[in-house]
N, C-alpha and C positions, 0 to 999 in steps of 0.2 A: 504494500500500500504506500504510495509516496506521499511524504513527510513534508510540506512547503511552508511558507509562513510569510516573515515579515520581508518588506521589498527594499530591496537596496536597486536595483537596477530597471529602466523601462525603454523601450524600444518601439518606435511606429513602424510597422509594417501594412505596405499598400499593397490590399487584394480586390481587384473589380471596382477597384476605384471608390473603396471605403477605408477607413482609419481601424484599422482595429489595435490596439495598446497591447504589450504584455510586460506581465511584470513577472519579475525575475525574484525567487523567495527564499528566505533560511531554512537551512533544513532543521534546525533549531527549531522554530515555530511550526509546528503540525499543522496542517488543514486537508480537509478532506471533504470537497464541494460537495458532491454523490449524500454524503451521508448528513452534513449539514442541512442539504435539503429537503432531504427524504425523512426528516425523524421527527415530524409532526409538531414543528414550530411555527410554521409559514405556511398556505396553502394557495399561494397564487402562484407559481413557477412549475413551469408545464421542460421538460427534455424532448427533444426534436432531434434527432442524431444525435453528435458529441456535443450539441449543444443547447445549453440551458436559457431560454429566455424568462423574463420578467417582467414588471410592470411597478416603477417604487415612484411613488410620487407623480411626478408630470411625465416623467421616463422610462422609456422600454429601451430594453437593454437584452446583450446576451453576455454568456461567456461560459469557456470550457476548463478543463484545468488537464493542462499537460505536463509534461515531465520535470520541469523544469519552473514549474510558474502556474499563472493562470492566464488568458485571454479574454479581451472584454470589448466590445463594440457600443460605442453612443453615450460612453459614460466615463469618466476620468477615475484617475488611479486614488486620488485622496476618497471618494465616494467609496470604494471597492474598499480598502482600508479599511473603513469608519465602518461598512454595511454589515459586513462578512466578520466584523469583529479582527481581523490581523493585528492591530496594533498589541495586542496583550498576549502576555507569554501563556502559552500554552500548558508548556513543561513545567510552567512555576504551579500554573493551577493542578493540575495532576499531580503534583508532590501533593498540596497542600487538602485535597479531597480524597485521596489513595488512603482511608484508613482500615479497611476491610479486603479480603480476598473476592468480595463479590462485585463492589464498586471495579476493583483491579481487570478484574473481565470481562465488565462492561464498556472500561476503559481500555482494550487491549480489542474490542472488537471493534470500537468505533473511533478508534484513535484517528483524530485529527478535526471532531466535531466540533463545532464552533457558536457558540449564542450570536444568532443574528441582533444589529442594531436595528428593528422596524419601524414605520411612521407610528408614531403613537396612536394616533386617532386608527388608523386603521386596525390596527391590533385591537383595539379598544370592543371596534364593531366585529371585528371577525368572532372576538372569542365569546363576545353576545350571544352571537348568531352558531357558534359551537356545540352549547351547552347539549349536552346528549345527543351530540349527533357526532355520525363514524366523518373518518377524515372525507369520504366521495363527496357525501351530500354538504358536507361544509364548503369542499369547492366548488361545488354545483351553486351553491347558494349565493358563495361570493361573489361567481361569474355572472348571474343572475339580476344580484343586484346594480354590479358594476355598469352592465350591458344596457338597464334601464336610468341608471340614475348618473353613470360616468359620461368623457369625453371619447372616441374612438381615437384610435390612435394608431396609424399605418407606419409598421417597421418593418423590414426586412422579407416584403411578403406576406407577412401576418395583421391580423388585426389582435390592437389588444386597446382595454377599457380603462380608463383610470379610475382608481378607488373615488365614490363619489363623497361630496364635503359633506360637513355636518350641516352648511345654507339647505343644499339641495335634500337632505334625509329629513330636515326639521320638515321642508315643505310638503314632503312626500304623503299621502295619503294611508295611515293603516293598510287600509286595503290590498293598495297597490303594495306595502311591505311584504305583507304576506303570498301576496301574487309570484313572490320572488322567492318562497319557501321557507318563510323565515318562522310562520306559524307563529303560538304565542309570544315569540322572541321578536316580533313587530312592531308590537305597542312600546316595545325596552328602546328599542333604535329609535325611534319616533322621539321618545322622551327625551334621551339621552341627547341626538342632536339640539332638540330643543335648547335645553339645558346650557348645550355649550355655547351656542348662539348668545343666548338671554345672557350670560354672564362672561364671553369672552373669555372664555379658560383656556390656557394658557398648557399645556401635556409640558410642554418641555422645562415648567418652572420646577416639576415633578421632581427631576435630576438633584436641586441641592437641597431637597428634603430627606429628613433620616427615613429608612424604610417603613417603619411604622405610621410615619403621618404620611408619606407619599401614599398607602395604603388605603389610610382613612378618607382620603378626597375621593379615591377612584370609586368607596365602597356608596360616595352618596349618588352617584350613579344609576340609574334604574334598571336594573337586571344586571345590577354587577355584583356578586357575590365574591367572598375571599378568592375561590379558585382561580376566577378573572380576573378580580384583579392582583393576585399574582401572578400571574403570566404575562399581563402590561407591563409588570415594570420588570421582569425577567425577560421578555424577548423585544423590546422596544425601550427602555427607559434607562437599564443597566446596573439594575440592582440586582448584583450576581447574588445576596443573600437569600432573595425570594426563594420559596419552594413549596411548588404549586403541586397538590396534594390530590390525585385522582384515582380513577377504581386500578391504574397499573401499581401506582405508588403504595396505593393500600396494600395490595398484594404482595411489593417487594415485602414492604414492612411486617407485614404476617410471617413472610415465609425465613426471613432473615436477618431481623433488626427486632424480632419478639422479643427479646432479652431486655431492651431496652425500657419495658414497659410492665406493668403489672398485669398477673394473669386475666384476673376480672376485664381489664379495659379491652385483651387482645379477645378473649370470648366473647366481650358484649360486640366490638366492632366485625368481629365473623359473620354477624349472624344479619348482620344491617346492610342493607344493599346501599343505603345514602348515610351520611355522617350529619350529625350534627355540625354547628359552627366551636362548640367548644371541641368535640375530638375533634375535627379537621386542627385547629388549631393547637392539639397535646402534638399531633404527629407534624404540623408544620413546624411546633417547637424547637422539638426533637431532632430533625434537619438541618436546620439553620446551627444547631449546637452542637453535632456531633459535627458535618460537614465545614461548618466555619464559614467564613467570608464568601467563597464559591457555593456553595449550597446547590446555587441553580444553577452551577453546572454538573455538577454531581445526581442532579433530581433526574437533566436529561437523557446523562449517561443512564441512568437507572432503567428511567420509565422506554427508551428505547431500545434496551436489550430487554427489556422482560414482555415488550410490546412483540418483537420480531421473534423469542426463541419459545412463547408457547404457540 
């Protein structure tokens, strides 16, 4: 599996008379595109041959990752950096969440997995629009709404949709929310745009608040519950502490972290197919303390080897 990472060198090469960049990466810093975006953080990146397009903000983009680097078309090298997470040592974080042999082979099969930087507002609605649904219909949904409420956007042969704003979702009609599959998670996007509208809020002031109050903003939110909004500020805000607590994580936690718990609490949570907000919140504790500062990268490690190996 090749080991790539942070960019010291970049090069323009012209083919068919487009710019495509590449950046040249340490082998020091691990990344590993394939699994980054295949591990159920992001749901709008579609693979077309060896290559992965996208759709982040105003811009579609592609790019592949060769032996040496990565490739990227329509988008500059500091974006790629910031997006993909590069800047942060990879190696330091896997010393520092390696304290188990089960973490260790989760990180030994997905080695080079990376916490994407997402638009926050986007994240915000996707993971809305999530809640109990498998990853198809979440893309389906996305697509759906995009298609209705975004700008089209012609690249490389493809059309692709931009995530629409919180203007356009406030004005949007229930109706039509659900028209797009979004079912009782309709009236939540509705509000929630509203909301942002009415008060000008602000995602990215989120960053220099400690994780707890960044938290509590996201949770007044309407249909935003702990899960969401720990995964806001784990894959779009950059609170690698968060550790967003789900039916995989539960299971890790049953099957290999029982120890850490009292037997009553691991019996009473077997037997529940949904958690309370205080056990969601014993085992988010418990995360955050054992794992340390990465938490949430350690959560992803977790939940997508235990997602791919049953």
């Amino acid at each position: 599996m090749p080991k790539i990472g942070r960019v010291n060198k970049k090069r323009l090469v012209f083919k068919k008379l487009k710019i495509q960049m590449k950046t040249r990466l340490n082998s020091s810093y691990p990344f590993n595109l394939d699994v980054t975006l295949c591990c159920g953080q992001t749901f709008r990146w579609d693979k077309r041959g060896e290559w992965w397009y996208g759709i982040v903000g105003q811009k579609a983009f592609k790019t592949r990752q060769i032996s040496d680097g990565l490739e990227f078309e329509n988008i500059d090298t500091d974006f790629v950096k910031d997006y993909f997470g590069l800047n942060y040592n990879l190696s330091k974080i896997y010393s520092k969440i390696s304290k188990d042999e089960y973490i260790k082979r989760a990180v030994d099969a997905f080695y080079g997995l990376r916490i994407l930087r997402q638009n926050p507002w986007e994240c915000l609605i996707s993971y809305i629009c999530a809640t109990y649904k498998n990853i198809k219909a979440i893309r389906q949904t996305l697509l759906n709404l995009a298609k209705k409420f975004g700008d089209k956007i012609r690249f490389d042969g493809y059309d692709f949709y931009t995530f629409p704003t919180a203007e356009k979702l406030a004005k949007a009609k229930v109706e039509e929310l659900v028209d797009c599959g979004l079912g009782y998670r309709a009236k939540y996007v509705a509000e929630t745009a509203k909301m942002v509208c009415k008060c000008g809020f602000k995602f990215e002031s989120l960053r220099r608040l400690a994780y707890e109050k960044a938290r509590e903003e996201l949770l007044n939110f309407p249909g935003v519950g702990l899960k969401v909004a720990d995964c806001v500020l784990l894959f779009s805000l950059g609170k690698f502490e968060a550790f967003p607590v789900d039916v995989w994580i539960k299971r890790v936690i049953l099957r290999y972290y029982a120890k850490h718990f009292s037997d009553n609490f691991i019996q009473k949570i077997s037997n529940k197919q949904s958690l309370s907000n205080a056990e969601y919140e014993k085992m988010n504790l418990f995360g955050r303390k054992y794992f340390g500062k990465y938490a949430g990268y350690a959560q992803e490690y977790l939940y997508h080897y235990e997602r791919t190996k049953s």
